[in-house]
C-alpha positions as CSV (number, residue, x, y, z in Angstrom):
1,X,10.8,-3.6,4.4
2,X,14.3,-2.4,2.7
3,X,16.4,-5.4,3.4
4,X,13.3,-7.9,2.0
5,X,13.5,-5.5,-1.3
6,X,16.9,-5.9,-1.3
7,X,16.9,-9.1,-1.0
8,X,14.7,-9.7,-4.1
9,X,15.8,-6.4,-5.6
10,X,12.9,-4.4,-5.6
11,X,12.7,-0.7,-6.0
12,X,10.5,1.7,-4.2
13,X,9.5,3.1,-7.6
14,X,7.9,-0.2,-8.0
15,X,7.1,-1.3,-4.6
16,X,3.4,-1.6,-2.9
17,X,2.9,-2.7,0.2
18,X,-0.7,-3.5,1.5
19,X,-1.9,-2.7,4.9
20,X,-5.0,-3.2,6.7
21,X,-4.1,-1.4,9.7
22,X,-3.9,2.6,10.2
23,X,-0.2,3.1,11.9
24,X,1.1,0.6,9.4
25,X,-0.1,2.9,6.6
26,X,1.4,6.0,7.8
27,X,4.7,4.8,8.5
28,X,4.7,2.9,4.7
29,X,3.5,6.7,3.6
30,X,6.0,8.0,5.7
31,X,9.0,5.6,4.2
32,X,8.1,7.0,0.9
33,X,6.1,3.7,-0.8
34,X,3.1,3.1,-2.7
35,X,0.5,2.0,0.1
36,X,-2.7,-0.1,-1.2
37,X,-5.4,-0.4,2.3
38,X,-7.8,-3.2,2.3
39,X,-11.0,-3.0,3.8
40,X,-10.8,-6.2,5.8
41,X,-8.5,-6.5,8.9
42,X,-8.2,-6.1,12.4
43,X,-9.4,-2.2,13.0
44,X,-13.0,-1.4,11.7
45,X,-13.4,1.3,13.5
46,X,-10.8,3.0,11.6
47,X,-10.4,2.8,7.3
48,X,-7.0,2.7,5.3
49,X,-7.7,6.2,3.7
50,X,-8.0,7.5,7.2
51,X,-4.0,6.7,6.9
52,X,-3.5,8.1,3.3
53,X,-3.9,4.7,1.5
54,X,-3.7,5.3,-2.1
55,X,-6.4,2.9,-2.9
56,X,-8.6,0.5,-0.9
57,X,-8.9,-3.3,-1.9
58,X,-12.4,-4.7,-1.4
59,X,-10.7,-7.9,-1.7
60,X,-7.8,-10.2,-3.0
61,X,-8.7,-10.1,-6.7
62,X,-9.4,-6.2,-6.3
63,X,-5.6,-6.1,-4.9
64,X,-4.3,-7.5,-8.6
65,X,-6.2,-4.5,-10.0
66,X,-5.6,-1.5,-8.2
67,X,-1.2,-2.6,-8.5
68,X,-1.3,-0.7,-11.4
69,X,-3.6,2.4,-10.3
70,X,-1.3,3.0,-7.4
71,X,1.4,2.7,-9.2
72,X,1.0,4.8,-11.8
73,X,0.3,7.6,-9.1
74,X,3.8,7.4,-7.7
75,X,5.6,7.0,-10.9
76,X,3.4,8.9,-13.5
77,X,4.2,12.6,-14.5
């Protein structure tokens, strides 16, 4: 994840990364980055706020919406 920021230098501060499966969301949470879960995927037994996901994406076009929401919770005051 760092070295494909860095490559297109991105900051965390303005970095999301989307996950649809639980272990991926906790170690995004744990790195320190904005985590978006979306509720399709390979795990329905277990949901992306089960992880800590900020938000939950019903679907792509829900994704372009909740960029800012999420962001604005790591960044904001």
């Amino acid at each position: 994840m760092f070295q494909a920021m860095g490559a297109v230098g991105a900051e965390p501060e303005v970095t999301v990364v989307f996950e649809d499966m639980v272990f991926d969301i906790e170690m995004v949470r744990a790195a320190g980055f904005a985590t978006l879960g979306v509720a399709w995927g390979c795990h329905p037994d277990q949901t992306p706020s089960d992880a800590g996901a900020q938000a939950i994406a019903t679907d792509s076009l829900h994704l372009h919406d909740l960029i800012p929401e999420v962001l604005g919770r790591m960044v904001g005051p």
